[in-house]
Backbone as CSV, one residue per row, in Angstrom:
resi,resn,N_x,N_y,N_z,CA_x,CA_y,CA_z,C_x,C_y,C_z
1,UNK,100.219,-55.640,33.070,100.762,-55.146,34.311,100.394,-56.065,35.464
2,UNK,99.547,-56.468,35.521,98.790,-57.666,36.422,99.244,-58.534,36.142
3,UNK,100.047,-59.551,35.728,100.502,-60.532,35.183,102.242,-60.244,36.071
4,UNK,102.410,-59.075,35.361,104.089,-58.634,35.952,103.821,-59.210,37.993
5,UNK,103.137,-58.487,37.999,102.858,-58.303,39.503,102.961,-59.151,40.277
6,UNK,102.155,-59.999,39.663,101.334,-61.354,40.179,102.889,-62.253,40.310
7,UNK,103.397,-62.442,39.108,105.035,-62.907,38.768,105.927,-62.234,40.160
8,UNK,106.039,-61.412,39.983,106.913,-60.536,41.407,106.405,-61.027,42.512
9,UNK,105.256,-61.394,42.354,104.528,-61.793,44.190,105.023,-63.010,44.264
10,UNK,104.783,-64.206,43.345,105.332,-65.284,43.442,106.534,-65.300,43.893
11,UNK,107.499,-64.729,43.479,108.920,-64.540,43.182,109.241,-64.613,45.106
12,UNK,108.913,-63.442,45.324,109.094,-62.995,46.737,108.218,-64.079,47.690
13,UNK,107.373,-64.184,47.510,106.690,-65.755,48.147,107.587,-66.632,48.413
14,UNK,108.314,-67.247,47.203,109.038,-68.382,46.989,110.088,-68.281,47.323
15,UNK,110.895,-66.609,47.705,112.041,-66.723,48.456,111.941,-67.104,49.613
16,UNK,111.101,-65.705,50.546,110.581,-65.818,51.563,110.293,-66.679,52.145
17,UNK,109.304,-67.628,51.709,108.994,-68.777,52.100,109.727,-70.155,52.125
18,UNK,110.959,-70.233,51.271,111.959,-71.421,51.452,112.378,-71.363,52.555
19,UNK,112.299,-72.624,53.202,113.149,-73.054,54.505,114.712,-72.617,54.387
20,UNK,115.466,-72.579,55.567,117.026,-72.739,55.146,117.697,-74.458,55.011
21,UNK,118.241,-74.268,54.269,118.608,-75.418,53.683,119.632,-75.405,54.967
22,UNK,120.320,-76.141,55.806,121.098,-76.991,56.643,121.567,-78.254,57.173
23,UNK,122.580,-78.686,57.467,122.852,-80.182,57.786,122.993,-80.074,59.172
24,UNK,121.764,-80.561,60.058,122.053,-80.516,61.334,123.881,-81.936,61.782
25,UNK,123.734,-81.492,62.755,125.007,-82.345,63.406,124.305,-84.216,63.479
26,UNK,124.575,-85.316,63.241,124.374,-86.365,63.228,125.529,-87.397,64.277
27,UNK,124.479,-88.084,64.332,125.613,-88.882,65.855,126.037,-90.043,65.554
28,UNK,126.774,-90.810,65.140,127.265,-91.764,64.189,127.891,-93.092,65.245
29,UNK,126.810,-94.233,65.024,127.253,-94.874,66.150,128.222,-96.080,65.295
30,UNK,128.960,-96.506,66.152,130.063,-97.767,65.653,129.578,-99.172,66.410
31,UNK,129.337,-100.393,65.452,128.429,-101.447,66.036,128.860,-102.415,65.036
32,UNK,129.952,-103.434,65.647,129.919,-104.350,64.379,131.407,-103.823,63.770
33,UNK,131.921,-103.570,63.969,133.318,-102.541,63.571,134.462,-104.088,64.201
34,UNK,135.083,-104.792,62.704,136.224,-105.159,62.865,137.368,-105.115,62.546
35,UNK,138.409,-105.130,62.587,139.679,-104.964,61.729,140.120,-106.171,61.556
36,UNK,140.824,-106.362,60.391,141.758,-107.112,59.750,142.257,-108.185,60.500
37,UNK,142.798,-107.627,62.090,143.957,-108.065,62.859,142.528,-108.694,64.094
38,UNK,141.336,-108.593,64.076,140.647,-108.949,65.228,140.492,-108.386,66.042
39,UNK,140.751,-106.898,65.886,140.622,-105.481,66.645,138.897,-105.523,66.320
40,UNK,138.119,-104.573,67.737,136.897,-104.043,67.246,137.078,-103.118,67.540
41,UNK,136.006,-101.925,67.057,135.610,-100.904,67.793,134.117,-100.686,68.277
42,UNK,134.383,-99.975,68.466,132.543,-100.100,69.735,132.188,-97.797,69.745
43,UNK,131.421,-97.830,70.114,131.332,-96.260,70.595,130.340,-95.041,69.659
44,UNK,130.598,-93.959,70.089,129.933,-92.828,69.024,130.642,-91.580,69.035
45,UNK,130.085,-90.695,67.813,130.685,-89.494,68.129,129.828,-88.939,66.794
46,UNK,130.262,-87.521,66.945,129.169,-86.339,66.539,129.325,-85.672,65.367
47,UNK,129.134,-85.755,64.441,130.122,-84.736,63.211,128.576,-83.912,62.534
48,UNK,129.852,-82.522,62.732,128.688,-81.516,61.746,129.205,-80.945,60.719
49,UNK,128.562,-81.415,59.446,129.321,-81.239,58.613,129.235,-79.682,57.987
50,UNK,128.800,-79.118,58.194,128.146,-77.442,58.488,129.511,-76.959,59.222
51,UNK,130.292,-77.533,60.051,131.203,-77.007,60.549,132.383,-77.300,60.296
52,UNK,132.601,-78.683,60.211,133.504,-79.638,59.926,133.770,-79.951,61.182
53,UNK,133.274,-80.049,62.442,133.615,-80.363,63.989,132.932,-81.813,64.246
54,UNK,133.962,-82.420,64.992,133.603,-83.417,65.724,133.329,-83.427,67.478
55,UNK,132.155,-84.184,67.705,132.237,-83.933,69.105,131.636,-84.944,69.774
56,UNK,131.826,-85.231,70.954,131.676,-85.828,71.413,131.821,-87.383,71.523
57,UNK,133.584,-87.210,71.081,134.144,-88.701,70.483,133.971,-89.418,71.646
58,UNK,133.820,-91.372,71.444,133.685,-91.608,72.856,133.993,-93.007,72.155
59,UNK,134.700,-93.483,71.678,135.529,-94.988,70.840,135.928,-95.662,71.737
60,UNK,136.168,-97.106,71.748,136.968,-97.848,72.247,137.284,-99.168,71.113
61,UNK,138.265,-99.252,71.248,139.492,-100.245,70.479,139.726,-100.975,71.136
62,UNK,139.499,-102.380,70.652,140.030,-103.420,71.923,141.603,-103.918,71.183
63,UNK,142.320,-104.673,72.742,143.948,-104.892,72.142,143.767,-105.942,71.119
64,UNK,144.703,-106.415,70.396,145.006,-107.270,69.815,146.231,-107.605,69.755
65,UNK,146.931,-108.486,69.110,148.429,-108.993,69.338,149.564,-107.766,68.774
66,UNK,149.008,-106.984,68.404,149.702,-105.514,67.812,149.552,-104.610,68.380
67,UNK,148.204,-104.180,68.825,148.045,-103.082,69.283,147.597,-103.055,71.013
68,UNK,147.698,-102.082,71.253,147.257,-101.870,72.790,145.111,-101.548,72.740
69,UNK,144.763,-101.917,73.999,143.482,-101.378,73.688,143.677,-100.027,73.976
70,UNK,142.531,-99.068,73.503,142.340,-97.346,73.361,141.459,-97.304,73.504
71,UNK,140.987,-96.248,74.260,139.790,-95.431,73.927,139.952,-93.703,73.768
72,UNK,139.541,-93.324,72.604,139.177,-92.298,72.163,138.465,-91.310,72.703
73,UNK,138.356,-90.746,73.658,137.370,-89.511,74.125,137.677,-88.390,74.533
74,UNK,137.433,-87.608,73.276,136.987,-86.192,73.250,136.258,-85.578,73.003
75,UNK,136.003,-84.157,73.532,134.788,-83.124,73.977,134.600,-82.385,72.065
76,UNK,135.699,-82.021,71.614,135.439,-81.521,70.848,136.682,-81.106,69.724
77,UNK,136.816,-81.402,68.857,137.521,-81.306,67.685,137.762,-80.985,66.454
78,UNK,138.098,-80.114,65.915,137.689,-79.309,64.167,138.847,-80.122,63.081
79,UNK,138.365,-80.447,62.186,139.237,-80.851,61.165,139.609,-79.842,60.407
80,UNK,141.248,-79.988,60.134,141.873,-78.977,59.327,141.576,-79.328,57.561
81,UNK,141.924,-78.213,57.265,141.073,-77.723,55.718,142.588,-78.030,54.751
């Protein structure tokens, strides 16, 4: 019976006591980013993958003989499923 017990205490210990497992939000910087055509990009932005949201986009694209330069900035954004 002491043995059972002791087993059950563990048990509940080891729930109890596990952290929650989570992926905080990470800020993902762009450095060194070229394209094909001699485009860069430059900038950061926020993804949580816990949510699937992006935030705090803040990119810039420089022109090249194709494209226009851009910059990217937005507050906040969810990717569809």
């Amino acid at each position: 019976m002491n043995k059972l017990w002791l087993g059950a205490a563990a048990l509940v210990m080891m729930t109890l006591g596990s952290p929650t497992v989570g992926a905080a939000p990470i800020t993902w910087y762009l450095q060194g980013v070229t394209f094909a055509d001699g485009g860069t990009a430059s900038g950061s932005f926020v993804y949580d993958a816990t949510t699937n949201v992006y935030s705090g986009v803040n990119v810039s694209v420089t022109a090249t003989s194709s494209y226009p330069a851009t910059i990217f900035s937005r507050a906040l954004f969810m990717v569809p499923n």
